[in-house]
C-alpha positions as CSV (number, residue, x, y, z in Angstrom):
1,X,54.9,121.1,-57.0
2,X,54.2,117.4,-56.0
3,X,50.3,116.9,-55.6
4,X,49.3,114.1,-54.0
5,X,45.4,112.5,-52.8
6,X,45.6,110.6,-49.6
7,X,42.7,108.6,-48.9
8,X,41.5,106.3,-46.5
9,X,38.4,104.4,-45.0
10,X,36.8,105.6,-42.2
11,X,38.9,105.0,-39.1
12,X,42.1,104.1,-41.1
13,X,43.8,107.1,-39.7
14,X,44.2,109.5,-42.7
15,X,43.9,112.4,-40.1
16,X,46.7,111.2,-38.0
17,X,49.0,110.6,-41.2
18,X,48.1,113.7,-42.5
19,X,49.2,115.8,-39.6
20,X,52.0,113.7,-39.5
21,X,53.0,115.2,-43.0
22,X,52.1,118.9,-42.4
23,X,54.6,118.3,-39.1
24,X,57.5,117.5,-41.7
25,X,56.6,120.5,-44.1
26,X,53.7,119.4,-46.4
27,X,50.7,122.0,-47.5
28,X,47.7,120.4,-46.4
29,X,44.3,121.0,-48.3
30,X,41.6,119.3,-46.6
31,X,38.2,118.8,-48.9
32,X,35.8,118.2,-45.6
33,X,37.4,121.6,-44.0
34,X,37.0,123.4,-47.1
35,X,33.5,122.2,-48.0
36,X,32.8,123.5,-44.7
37,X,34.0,127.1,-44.8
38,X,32.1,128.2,-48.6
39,X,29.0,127.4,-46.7
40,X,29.4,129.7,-43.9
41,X,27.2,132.5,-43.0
42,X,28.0,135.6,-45.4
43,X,29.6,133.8,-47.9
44,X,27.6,133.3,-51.7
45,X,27.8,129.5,-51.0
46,X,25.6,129.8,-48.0
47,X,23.4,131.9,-50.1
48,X,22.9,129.2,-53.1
49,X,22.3,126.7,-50.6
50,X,19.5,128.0,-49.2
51,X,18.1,129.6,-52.5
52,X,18.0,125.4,-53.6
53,X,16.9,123.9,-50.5
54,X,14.8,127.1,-48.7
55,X,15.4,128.7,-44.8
56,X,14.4,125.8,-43.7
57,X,18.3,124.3,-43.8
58,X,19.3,127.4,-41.3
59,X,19.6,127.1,-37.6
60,X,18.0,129.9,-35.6
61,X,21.8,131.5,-35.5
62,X,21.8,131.4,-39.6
63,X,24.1,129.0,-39.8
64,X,23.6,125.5,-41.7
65,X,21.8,123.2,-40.1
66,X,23.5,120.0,-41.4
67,X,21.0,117.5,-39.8
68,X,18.3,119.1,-41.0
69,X,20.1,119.1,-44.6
70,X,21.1,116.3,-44.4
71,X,17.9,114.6,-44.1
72,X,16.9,116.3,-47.0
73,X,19.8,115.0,-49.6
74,X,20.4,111.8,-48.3
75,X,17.1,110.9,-49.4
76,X,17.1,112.0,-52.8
77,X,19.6,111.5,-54.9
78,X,18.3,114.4,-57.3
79,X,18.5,117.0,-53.9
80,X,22.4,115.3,-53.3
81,X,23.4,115.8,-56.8
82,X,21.6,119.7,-56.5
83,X,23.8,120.2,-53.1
84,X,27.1,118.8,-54.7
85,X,26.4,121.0,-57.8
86,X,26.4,124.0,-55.5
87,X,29.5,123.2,-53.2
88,X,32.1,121.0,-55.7
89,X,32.8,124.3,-57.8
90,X,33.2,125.9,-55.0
91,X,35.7,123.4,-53.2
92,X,37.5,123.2,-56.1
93,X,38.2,126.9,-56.6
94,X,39.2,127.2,-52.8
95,X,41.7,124.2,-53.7
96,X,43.1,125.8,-56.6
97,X,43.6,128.8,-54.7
98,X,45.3,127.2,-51.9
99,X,47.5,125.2,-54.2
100,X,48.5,128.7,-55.9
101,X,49.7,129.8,-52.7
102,X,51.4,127.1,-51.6
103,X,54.6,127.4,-54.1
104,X,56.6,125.9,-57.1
105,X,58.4,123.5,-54.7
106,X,55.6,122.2,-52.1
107,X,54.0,118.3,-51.5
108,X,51.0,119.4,-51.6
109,X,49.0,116.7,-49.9
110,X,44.7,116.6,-50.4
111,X,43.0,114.9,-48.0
112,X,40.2,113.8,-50.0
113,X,37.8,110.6,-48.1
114,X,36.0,109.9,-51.0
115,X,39.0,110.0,-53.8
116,X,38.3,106.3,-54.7
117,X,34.4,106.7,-54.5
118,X,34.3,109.8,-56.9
119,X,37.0,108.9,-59.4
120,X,39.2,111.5,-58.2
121,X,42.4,109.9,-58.6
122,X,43.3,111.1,-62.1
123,X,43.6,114.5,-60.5
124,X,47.1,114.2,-58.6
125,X,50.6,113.2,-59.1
126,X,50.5,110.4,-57.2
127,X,47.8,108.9,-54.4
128,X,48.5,107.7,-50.7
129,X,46.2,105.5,-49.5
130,X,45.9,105.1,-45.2
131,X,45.0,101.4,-45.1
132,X,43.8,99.5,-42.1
133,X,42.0,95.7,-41.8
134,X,38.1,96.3,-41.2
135,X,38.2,95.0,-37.7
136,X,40.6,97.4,-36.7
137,X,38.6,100.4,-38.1
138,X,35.7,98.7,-36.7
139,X,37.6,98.6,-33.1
140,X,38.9,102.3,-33.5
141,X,35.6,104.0,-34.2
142,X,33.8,102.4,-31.6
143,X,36.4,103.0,-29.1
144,X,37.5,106.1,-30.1
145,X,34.8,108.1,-31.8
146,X,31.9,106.3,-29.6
147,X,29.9,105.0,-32.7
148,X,28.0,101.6,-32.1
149,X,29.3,99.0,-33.6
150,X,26.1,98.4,-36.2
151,X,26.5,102.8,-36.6
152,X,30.2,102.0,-37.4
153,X,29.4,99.1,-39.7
154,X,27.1,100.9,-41.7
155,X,29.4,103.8,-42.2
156,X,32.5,101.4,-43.7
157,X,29.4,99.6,-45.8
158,X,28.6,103.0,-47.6
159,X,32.4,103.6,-48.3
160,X,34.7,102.0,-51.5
161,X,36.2,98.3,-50.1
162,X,40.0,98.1,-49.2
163,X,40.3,96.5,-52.5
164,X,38.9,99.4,-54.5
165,X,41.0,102.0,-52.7
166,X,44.2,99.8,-53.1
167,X,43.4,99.3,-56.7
168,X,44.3,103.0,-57.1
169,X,46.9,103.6,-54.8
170,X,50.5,104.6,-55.7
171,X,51.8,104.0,-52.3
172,X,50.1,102.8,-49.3
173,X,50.6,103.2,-45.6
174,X,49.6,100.0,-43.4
175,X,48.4,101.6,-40.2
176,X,46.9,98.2,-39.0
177,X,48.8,98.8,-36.0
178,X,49.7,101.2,-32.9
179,X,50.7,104.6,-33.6
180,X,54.6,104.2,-32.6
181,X,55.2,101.6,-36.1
182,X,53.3,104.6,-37.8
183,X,55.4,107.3,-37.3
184,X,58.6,105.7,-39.4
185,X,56.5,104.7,-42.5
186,X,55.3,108.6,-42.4
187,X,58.5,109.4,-42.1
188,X,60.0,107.6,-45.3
189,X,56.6,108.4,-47.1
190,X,57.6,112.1,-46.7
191,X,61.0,111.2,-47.9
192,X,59.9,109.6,-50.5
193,X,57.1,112.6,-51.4
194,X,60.1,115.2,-51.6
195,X,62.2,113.3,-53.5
196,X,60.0,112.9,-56.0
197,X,58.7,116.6,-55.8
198,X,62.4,117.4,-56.2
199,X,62.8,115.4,-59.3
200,X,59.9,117.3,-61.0
């Protein structure tokens, strides 16, 4: 098994290269999708959460009300560092499960956003980094996600720098430009991936 962290800056396009990969064959395990589903409603996640933080973080339909949690955590680092306690064990043991199940011969490819931010990189084979120029992101999420520009600005400010997320790259994909001169690099990343997960 090949494990591999891809990461990227917001609007780089680590979603699009990632589905690009689970297309050719990889096993995808996606930290944001994950960290959603041990908080749903029912599960002992859900529970802890709102044993720390009180009913208070539940919508009317007992689900999590991220805003209002959010509000909460963002302003305390203390609360954040409560919240992560709760949900990184539990992340982490979905992940491992996951990985279990996904074979002796898989790429197993973790699509981690804040690998470079929380150290993470230690944890995998090899790490991908998605890498675009800040004006494109900049162009990208405005045009595409609808974020103003200022919105947008401040949401690359709070992430690691190119230059800290290249620092721990082992490869990097340059998706500065249209989707059509993606596709090839994906395609010889994936080459390269199995190859490598071949050769133990």
């Amino acid at each position: 098994m090949l494990k591999v962290g891809l990461t990227g800056g917001i609007g780089a396009g680590k979603s699009e290269v990632s589905r690009l990969l689970v297309s050719y064959g990889a096993v995808l395990i996606d930290a944001d999708r994950i960290a959603r589903e041990v908080v749903e409603p029912g599960t002992p996640g859900l529970d802890a959460v709102v044993e720390a933080f009180g009913p208070g973080i539940l919508t009317p339909q007992g689900t999590l009300d991220r805003p209002a949690l959010g509000a909460i955590v963002f302003a305390d680092p203390e609360r954040l560092a409560a919240l992560n306690a709760i949900v990184h064990p539990l992340v982490g043991a979905r992940s491992a499960e996951l990985e279990r199940v996904a074979g002796p011969d898989a790429v197993v490819v973790h699509d981690v956003p804040l690998l470079t931010e929380n150290g993470l990189a230690p944890l995998y084979d090899l790490v991908v980094v998605v890498d675009a120029t800040p004006g494109t992101q900049l162009d990208r999420l405005v045009a595409l996600r609808g974020m103003t520009e200022s919105d947008a600005r401040a949401r690359m400010a709070a992430q690691a720098t190119r230059e800290e997320r290249k620092s721990v790259a082992d490869l990097v994909v340059d998706n500065d430009g249209p989707l059509e001169a993606l596709e090839p690099q994906v395609r010889a990343l994936w080459s390269e991936l199995t190859a490598r997960a071949a050769g133990g």
